[in-house]
N, CA and C atoms of all chains as a GROMACS GRO file, in nm:
protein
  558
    1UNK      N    1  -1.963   0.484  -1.087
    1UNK     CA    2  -1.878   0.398  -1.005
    1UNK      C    3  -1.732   0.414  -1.043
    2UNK      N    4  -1.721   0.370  -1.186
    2UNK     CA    5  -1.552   0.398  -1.226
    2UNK      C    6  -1.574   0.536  -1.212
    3UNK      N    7  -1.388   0.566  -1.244
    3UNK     CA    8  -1.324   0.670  -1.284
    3UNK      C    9  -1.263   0.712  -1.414
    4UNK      N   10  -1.276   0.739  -1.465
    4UNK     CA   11  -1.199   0.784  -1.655
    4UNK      C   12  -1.064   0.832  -1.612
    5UNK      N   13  -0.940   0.750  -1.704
    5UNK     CA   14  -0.841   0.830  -1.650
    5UNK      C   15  -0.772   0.918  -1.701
    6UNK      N   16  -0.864   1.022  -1.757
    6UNK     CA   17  -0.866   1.182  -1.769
    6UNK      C   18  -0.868   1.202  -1.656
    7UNK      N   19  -0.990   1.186  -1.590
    7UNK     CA   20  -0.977   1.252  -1.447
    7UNK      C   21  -0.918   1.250  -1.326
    8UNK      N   22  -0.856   1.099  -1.369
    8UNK     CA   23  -0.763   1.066  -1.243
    8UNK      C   24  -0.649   1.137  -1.295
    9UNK      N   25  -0.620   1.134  -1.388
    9UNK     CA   26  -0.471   1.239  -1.463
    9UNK      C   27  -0.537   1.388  -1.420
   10UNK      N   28  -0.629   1.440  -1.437
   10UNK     CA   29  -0.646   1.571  -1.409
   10UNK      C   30  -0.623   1.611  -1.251
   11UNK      N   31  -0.700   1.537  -1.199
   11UNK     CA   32  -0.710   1.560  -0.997
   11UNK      C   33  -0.523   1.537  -0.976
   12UNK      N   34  -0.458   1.419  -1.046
   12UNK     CA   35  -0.296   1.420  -1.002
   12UNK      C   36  -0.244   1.561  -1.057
   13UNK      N   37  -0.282   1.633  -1.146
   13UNK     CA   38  -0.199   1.745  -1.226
   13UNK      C   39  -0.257   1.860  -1.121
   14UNK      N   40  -0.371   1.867  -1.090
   14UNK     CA   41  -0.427   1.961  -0.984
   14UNK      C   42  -0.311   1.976  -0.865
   15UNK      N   43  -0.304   1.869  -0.780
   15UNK     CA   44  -0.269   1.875  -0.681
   15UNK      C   45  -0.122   1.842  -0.702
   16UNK      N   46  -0.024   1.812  -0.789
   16UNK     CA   47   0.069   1.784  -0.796
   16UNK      C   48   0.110   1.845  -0.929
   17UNK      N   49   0.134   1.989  -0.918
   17UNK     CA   50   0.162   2.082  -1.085
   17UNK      C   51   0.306   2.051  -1.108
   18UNK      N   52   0.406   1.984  -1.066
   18UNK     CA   53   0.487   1.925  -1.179
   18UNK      C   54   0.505   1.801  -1.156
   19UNK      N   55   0.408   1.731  -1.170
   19UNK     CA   56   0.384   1.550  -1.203
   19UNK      C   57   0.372   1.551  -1.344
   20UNK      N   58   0.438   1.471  -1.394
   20UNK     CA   59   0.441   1.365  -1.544
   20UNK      C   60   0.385   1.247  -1.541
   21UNK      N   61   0.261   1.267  -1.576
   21UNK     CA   62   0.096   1.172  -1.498
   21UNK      C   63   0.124   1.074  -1.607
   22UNK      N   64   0.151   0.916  -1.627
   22UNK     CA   65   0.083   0.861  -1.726
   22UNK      C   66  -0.012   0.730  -1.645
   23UNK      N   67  -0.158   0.744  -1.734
   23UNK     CA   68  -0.206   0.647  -1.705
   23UNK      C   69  -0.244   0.501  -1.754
   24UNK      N   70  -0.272   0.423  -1.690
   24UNK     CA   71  -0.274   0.261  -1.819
   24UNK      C   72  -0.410   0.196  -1.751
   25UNK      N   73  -0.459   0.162  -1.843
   25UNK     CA   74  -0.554   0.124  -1.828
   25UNK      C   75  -0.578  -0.062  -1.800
   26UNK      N   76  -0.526  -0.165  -1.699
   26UNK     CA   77  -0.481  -0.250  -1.687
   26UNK      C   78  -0.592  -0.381  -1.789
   27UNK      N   79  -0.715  -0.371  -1.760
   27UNK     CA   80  -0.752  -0.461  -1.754
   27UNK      C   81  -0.883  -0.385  -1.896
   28UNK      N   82  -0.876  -0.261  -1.949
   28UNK     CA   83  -0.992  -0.286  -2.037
   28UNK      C   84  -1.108  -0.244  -1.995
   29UNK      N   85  -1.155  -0.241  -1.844
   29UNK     CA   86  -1.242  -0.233  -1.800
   29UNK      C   87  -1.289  -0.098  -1.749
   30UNK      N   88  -1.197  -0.010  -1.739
   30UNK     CA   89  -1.189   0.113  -1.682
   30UNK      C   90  -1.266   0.131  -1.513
   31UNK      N   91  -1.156   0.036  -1.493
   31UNK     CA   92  -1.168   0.002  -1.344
   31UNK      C   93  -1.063  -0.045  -1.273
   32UNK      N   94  -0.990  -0.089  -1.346
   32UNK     CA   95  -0.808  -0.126  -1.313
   32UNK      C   96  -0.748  -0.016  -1.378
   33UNK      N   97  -0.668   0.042  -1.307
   33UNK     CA   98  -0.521   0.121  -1.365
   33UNK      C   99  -0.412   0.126  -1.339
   34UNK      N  100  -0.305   0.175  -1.395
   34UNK     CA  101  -0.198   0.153  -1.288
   34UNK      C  102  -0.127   0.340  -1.340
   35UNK      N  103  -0.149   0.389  -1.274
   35UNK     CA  104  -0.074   0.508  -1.236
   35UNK      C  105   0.079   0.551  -1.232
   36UNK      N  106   0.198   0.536  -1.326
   36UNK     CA  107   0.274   0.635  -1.286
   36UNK      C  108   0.342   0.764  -1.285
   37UNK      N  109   0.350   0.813  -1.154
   37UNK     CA  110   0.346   0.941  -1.156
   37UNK      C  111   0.518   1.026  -1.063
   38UNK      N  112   0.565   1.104  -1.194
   38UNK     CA  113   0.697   1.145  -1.179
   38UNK      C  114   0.705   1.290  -1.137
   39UNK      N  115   0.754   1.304  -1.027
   39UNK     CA  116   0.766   1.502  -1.030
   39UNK      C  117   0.911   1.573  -0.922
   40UNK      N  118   0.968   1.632  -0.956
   40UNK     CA  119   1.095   1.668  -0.946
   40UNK      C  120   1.054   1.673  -0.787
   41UNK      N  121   0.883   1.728  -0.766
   41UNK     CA  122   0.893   1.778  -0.580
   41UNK      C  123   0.880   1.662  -0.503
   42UNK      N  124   0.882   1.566  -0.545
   42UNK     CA  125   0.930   1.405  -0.468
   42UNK      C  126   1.018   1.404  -0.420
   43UNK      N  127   1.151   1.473  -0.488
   43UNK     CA  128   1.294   1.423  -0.431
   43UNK      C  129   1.305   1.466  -0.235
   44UNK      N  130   1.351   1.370  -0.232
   44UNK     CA  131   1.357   1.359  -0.080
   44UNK      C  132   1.253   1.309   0.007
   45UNK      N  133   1.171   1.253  -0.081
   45UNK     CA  134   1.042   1.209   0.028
   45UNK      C  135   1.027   1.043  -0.010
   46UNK      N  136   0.971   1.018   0.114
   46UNK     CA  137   0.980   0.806   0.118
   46UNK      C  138   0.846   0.802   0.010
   47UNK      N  139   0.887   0.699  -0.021
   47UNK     CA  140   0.761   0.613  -0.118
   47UNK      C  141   0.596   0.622  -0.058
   48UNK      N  142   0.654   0.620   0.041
   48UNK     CA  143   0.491   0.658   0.154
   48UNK      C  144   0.454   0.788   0.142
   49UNK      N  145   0.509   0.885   0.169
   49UNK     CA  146   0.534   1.010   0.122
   49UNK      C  147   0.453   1.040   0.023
   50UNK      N  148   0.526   0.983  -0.075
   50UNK     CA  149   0.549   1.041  -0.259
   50UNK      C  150   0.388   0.949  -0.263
   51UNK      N  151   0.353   0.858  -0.228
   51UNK     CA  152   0.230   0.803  -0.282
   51UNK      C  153   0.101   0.849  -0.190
   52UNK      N  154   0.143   0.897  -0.060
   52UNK     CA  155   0.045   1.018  -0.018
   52UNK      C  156  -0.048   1.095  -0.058
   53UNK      N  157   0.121   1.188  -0.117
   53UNK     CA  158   0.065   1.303  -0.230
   53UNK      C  159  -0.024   1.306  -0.334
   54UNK      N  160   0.001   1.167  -0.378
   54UNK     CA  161  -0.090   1.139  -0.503
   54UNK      C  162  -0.264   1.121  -0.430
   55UNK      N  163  -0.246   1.033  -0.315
   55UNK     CA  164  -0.383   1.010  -0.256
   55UNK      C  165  -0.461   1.132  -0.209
   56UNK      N  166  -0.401   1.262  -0.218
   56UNK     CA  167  -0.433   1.348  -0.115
   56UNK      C  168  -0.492   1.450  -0.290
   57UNK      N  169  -0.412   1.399  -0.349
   57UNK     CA  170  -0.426   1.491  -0.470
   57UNK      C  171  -0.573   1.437  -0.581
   58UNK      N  172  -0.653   1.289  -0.542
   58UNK     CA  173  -0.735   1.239  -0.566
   58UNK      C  174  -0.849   1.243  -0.480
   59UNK      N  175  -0.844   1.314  -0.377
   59UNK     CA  176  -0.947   1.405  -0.298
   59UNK      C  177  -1.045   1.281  -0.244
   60UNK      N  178  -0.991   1.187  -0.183
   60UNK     CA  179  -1.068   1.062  -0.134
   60UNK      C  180  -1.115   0.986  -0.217
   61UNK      N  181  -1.057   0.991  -0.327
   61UNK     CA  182  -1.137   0.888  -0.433
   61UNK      C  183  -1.060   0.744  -0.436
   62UNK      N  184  -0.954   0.780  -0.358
   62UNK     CA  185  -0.843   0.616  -0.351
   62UNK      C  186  -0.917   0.535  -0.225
   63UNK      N  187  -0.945   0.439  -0.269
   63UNK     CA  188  -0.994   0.312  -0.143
   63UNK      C  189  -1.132   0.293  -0.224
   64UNK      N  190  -1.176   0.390  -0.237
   64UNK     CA  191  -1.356   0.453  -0.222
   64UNK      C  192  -1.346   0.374  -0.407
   65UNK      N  193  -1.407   0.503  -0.513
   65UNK     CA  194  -1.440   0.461  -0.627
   65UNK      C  195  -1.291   0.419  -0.693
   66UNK      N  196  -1.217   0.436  -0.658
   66UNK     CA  197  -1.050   0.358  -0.666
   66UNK      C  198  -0.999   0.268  -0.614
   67UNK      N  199  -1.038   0.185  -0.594
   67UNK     CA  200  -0.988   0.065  -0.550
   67UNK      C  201  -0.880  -0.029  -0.566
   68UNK      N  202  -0.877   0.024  -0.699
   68UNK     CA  203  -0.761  -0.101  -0.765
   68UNK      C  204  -0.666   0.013  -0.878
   69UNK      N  205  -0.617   0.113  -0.828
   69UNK     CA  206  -0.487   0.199  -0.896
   69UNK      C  207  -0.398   0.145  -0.843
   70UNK      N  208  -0.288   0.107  -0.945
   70UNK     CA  209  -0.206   0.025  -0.913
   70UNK      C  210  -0.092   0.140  -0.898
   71UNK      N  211  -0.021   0.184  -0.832
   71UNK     CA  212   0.060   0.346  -0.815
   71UNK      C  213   0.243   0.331  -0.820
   72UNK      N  214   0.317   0.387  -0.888
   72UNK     CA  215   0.420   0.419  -0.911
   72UNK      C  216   0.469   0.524  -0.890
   73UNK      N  217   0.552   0.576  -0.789
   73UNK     CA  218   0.624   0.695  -0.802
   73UNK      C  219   0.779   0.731  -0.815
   74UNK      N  220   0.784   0.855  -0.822
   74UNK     CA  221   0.957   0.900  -0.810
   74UNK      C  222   0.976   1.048  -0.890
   75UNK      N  223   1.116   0.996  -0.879
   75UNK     CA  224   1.139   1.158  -0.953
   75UNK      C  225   1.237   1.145  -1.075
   76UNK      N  226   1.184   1.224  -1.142
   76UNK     CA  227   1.227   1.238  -1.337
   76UNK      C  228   1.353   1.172  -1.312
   77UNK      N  229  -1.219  -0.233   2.477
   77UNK     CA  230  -1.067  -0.110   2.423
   77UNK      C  231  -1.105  -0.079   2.320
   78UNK      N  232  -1.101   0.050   2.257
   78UNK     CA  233  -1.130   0.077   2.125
   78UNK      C  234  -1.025   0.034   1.996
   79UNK      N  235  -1.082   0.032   1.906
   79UNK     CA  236  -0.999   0.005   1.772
   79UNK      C  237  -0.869   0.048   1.785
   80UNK      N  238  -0.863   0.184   1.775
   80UNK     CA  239  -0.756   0.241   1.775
   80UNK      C  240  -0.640   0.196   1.898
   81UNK      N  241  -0.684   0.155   1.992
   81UNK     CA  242  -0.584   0.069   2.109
   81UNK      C  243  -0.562  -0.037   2.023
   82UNK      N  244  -0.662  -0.108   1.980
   82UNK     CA  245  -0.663  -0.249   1.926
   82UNK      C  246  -0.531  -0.285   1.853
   83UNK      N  247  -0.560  -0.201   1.720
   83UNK     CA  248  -0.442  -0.170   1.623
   83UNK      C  249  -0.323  -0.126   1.697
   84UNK      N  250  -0.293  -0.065   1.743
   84UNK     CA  251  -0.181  -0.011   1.802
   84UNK      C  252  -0.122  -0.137   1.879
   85UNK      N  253  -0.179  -0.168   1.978
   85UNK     CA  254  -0.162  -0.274   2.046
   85UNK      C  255  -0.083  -0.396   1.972
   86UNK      N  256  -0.135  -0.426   1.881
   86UNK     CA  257  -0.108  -0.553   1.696
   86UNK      C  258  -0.010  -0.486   1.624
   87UNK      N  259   0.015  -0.381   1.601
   87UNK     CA  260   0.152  -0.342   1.525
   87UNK      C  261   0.244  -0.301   1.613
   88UNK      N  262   0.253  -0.311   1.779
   88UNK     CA  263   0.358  -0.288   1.858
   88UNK      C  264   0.387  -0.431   1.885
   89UNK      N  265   0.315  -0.505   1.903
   89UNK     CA  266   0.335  -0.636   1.970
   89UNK      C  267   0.396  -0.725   1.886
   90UNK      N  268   0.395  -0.713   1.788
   90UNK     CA  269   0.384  -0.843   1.645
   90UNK      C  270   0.517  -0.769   1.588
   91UNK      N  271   0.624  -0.829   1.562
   91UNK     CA  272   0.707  -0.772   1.480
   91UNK      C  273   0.673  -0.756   1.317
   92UNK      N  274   0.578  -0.888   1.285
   92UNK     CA  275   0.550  -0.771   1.146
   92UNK      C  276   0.410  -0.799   1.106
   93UNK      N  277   0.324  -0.752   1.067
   93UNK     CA  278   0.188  -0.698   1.064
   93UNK      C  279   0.097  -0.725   0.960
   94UNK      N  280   0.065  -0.750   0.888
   94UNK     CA  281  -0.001  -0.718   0.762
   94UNK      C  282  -0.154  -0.679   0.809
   95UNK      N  283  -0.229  -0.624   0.761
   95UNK     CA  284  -0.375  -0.580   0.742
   95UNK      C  285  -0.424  -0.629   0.601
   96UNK      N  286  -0.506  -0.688   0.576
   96UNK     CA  287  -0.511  -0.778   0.458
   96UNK      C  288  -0.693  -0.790   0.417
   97UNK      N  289  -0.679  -0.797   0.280
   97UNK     CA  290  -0.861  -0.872   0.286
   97UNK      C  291  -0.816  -1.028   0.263
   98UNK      N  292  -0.887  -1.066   0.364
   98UNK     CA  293  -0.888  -1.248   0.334
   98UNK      C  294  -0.783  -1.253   0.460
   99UNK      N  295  -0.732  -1.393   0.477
   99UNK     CA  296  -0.625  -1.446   0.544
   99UNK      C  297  -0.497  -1.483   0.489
  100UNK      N  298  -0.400  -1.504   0.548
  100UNK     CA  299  -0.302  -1.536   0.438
  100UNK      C  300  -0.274  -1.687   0.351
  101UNK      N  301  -0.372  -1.772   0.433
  101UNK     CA  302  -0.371  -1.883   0.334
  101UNK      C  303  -0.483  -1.854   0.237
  102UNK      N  304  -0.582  -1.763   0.273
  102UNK     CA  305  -0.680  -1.745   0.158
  102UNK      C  306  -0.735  -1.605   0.137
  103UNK      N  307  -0.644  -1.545   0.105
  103UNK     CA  308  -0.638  -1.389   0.019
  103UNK      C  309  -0.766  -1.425  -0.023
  104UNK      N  310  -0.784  -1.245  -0.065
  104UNK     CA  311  -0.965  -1.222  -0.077
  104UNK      C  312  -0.902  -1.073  -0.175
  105UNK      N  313  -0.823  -1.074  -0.223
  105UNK     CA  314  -0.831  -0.954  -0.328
  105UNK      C  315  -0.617  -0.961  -0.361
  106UNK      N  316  -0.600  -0.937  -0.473
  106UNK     CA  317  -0.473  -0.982  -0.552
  106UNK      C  318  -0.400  -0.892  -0.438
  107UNK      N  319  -0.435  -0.787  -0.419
  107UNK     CA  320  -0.371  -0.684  -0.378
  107UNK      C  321  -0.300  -0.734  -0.260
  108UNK      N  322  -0.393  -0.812  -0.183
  108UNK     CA  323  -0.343  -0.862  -0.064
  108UNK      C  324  -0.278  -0.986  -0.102
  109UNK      N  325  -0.305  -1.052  -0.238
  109UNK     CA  326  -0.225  -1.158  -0.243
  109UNK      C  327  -0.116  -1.210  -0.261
  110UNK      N  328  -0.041  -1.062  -0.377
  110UNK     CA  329   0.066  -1.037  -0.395
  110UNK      C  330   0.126  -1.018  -0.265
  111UNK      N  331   0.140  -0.897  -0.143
  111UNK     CA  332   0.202  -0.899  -0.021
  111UNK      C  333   0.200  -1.052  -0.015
  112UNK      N  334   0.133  -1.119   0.021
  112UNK     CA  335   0.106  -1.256   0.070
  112UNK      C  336   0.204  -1.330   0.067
  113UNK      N  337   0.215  -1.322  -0.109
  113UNK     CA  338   0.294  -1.427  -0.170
  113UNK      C  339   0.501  -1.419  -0.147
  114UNK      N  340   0.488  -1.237  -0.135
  114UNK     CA  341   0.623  -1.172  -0.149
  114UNK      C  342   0.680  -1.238  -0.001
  115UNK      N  343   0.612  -1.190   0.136
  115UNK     CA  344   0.641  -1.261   0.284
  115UNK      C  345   0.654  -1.404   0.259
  116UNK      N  346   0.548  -1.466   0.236
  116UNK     CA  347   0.594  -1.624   0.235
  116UNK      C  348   0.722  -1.636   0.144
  117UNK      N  349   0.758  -1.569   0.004
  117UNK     CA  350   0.865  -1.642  -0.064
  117UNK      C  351   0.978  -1.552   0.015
  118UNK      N  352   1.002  -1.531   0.132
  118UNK     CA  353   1.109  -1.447   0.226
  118UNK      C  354   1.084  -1.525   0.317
  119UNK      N  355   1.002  -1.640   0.331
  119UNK     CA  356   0.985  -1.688   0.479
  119UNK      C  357   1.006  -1.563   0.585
  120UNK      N  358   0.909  -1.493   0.623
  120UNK     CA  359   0.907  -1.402   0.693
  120UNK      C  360   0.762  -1.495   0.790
  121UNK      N  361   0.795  -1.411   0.903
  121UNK     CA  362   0.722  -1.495   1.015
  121UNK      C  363   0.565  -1.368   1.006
  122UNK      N  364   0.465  -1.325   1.045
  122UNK     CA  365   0.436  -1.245   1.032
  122UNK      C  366   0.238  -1.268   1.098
  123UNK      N  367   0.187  -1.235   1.169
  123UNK     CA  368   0.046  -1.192   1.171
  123UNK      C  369  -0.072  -1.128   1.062
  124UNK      N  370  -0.127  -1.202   1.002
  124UNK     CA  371  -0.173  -1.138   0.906
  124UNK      C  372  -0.351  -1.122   0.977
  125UNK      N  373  -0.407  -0.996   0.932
  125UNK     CA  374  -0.570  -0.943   0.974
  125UNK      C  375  -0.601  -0.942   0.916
  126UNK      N  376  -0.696  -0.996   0.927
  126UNK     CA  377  -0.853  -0.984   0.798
  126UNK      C  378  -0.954  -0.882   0.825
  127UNK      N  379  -0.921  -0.792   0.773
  127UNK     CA  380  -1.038  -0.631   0.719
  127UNK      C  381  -1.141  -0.677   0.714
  128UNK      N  382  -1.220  -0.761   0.635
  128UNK     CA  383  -1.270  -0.793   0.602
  128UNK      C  384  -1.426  -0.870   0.713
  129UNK      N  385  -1.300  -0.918   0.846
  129UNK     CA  386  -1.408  -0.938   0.935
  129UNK      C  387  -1.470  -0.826   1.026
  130UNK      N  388  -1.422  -0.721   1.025
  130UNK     CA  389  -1.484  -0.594   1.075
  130UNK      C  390  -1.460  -0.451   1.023
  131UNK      N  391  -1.563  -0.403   0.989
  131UNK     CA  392  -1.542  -0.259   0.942
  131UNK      C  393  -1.518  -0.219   1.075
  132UNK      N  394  -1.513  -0.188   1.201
  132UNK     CA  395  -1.466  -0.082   1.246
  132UNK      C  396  -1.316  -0.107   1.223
  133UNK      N  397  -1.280  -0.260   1.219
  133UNK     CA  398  -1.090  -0.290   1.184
  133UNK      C  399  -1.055  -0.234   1.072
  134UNK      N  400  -1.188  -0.248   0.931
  134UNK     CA  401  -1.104  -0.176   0.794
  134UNK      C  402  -1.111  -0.054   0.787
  135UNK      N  403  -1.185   0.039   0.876
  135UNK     CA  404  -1.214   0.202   0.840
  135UNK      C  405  -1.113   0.237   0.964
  136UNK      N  406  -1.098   0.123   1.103
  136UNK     CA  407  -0.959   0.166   1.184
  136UNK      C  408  -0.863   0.198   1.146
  137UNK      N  409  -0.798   0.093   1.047
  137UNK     CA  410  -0.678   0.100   0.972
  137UNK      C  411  -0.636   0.174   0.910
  138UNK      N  412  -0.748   0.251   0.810
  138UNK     CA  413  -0.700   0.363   0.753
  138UNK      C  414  -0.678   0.442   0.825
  139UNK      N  415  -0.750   0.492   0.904
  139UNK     CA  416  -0.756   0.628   1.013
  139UNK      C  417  -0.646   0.608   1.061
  140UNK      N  418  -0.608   0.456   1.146
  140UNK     CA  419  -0.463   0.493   1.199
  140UNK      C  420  -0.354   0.532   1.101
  141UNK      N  421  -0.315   0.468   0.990
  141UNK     CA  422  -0.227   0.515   0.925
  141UNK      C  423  -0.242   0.635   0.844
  142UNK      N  424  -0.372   0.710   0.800
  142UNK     CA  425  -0.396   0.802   0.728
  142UNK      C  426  -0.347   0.717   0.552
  143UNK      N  427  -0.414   0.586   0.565
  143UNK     CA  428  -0.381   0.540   0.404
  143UNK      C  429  -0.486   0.477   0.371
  144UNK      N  430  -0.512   0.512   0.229
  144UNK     CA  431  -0.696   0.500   0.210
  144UNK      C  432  -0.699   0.400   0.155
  145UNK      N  433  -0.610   0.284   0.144
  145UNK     CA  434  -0.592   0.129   0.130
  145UNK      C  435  -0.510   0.019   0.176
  146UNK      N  436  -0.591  -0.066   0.106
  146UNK     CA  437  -0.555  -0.238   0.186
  146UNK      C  438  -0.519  -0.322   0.116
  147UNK      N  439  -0.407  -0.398   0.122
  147UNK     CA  440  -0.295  -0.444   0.238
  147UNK      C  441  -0.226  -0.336   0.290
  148UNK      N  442  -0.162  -0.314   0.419
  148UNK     CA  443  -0.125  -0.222   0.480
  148UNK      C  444  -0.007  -0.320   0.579
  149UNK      N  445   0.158  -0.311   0.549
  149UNK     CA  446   0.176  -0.395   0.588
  149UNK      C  447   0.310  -0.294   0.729
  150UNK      N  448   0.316  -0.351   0.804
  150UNK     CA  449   0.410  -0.278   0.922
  150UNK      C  450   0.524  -0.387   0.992
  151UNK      N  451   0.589  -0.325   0.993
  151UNK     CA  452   0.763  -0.382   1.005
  151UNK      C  453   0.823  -0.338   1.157
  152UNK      N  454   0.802  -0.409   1.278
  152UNK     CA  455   0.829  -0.354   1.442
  152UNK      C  456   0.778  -0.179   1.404
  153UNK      N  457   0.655  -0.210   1.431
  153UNK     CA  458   0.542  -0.105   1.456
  153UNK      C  459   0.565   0.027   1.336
  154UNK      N  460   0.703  -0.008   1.249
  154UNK     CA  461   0.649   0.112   1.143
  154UNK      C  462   0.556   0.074   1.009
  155UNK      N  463   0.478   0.225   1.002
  155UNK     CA  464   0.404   0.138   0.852
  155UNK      C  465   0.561   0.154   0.745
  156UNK      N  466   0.498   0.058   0.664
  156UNK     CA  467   0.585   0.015   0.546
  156UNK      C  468   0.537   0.125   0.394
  157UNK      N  469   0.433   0.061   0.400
  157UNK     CA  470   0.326   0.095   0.269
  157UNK      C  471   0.200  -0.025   0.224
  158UNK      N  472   0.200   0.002   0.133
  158UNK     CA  473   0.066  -0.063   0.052
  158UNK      C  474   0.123  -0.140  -0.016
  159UNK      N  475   0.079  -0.237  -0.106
  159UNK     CA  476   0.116  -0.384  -0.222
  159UNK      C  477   0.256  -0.279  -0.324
  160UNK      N  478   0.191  -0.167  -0.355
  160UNK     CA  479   0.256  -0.124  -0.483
  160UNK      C  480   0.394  -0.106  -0.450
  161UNK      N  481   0.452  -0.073  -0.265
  161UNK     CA  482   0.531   0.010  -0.250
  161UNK      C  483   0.617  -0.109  -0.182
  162UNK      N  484   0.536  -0.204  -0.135
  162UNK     CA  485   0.600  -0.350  -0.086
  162UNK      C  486   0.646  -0.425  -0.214
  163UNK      N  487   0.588  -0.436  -0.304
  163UNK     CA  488   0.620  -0.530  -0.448
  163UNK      C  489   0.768  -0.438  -0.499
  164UNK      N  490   0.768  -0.322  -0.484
  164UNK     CA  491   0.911  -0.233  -0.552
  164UNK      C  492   1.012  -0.251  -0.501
  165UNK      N  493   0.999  -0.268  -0.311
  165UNK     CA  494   1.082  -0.269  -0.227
  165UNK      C  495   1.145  -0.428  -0.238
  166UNK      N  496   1.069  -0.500  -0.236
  166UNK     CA  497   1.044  -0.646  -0.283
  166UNK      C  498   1.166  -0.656  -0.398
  167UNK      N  499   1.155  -0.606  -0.539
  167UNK     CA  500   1.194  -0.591  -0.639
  167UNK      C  501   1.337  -0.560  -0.675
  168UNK      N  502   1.335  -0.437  -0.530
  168UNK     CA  503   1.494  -0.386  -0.581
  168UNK      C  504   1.588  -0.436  -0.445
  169UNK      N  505   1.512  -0.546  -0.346
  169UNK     CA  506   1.594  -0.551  -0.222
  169UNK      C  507   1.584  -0.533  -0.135
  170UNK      N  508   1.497  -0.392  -0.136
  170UNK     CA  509   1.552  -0.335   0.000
  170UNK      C  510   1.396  -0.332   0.088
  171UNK      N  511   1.334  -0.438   0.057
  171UNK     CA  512   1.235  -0.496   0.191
  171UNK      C  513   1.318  -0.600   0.278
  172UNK      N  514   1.415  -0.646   0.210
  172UNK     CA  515   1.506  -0.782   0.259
  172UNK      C  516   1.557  -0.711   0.345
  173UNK      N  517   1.648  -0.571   0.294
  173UNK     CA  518   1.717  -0.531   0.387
  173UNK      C  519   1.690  -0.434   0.526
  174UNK      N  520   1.518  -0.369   0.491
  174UNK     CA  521   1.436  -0.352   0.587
  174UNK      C  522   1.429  -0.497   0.708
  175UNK      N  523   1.396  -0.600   0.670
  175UNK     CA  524   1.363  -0.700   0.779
  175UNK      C  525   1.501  -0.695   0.834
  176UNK      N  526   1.614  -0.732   0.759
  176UNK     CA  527   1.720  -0.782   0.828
  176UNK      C  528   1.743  -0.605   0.931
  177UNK      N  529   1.776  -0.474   0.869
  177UNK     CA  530   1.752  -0.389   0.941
  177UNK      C  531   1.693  -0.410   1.076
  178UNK      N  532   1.548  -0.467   1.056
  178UNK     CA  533   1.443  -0.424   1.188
  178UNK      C  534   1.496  -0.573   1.300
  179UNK      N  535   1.583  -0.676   1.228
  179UNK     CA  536   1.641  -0.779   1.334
  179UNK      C  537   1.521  -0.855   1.316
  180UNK      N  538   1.440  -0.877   1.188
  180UNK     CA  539   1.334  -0.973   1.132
  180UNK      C  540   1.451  -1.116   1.035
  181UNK      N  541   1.408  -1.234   1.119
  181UNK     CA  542   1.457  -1.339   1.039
  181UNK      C  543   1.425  -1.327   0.883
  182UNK      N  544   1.485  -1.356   0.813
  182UNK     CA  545   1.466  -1.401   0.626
  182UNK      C  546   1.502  -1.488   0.553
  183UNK      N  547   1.408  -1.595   0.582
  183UNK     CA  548   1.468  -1.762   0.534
  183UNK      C  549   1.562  -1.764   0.371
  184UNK      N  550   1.484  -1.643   0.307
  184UNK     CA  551   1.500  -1.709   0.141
  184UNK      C  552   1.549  -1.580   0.096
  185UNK      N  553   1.671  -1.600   0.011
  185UNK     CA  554   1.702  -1.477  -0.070
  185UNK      C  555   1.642  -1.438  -0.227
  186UNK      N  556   1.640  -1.328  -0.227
  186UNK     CA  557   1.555  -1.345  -0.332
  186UNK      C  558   1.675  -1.321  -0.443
   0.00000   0.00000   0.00000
């Protein structure tokens, strides 16, 4: 059901090769996280955008076994 | 009419939108409660949907916006974002200055 966030750091580094992934683990449970994620190829793109990328880069796992990543983006 | 009219129809008509689990006097997940809380302390006027009473409305929503979560909030028919991207905008201002932008009243300054 959860996700380990190795792997949510790995699937963001996949699909986003210069993101500066850190993850937090909110609640202990390894079921809350909060995600933020920095990468120079953001600049110029809206927050909608930039947090897209990240969803697109987690290969449908956001909504689904992700439910509650709490997401931060931008650039370095 | 199908969903997809449905929705469309609700974020053209409504100047501002939310897609929500629960209602807005009784949120059904933080995510939506936080948005909740950010509109009401803006006195923002707003329509809020409950996902929650139909999956074809919560699996609509995504499809229309292509965003694989909920709250999903829209400002005269544009999407905005999700809790994380509303709470920042929230944070640094410039949701205030989105409403006043879109010619949305804003009772309370933050």
């Amino acid at each position: 059901m959860a996700m380990d966030a190795g792997e949510i750091e790995r699937l963001i580094r996949e699909g986003i090769p210069d993101a500066q992934v850190t993850i937090r683990d909110l609640a202990g449970d390894g079921n809350h996280y909060s995600a933020t994620v920095l990468a120079p190829s953001f600049a110029g793109k809206t927050r909608v955008q930039q947090h897209q990328l990240v969803y697109n880069a987690l290969k449908g796992n956001m909504g689904g076994v992700l439910h509650a990543l709490a997401l931060q983006t931008g650039t370095p | 009419m199908g969903i997809e009219q449905f929705i469309d129809n609700e974020v053209k008509s409504n100047d501002v939108v939310l897609f929500m689990k629960g209602t807005p006097q009784f949120p059904q997940c933080g995510f939506s409660g936080q948005v909740v809380q950010i509109l009401d302390h803006l006195g923002v006027a707003y329509k809020g949907l409950n996902v929650l009473e139909s999956l074809d409305l919560r699996d609509g929503i995504k499809a229309y916006s292509n965003w694989p979560t909920i709250p999903q909030l829209y400002i005269k028919g544009e999407f905005i974002g999700g809790c994380d991207i509303v709470r920042e905008m929230f944070q640094a201002g410039e949701l205030q200055q989105a409403f006043k932008d879109a010619g949305v009243p804003v009772a309370a300054q933050a």
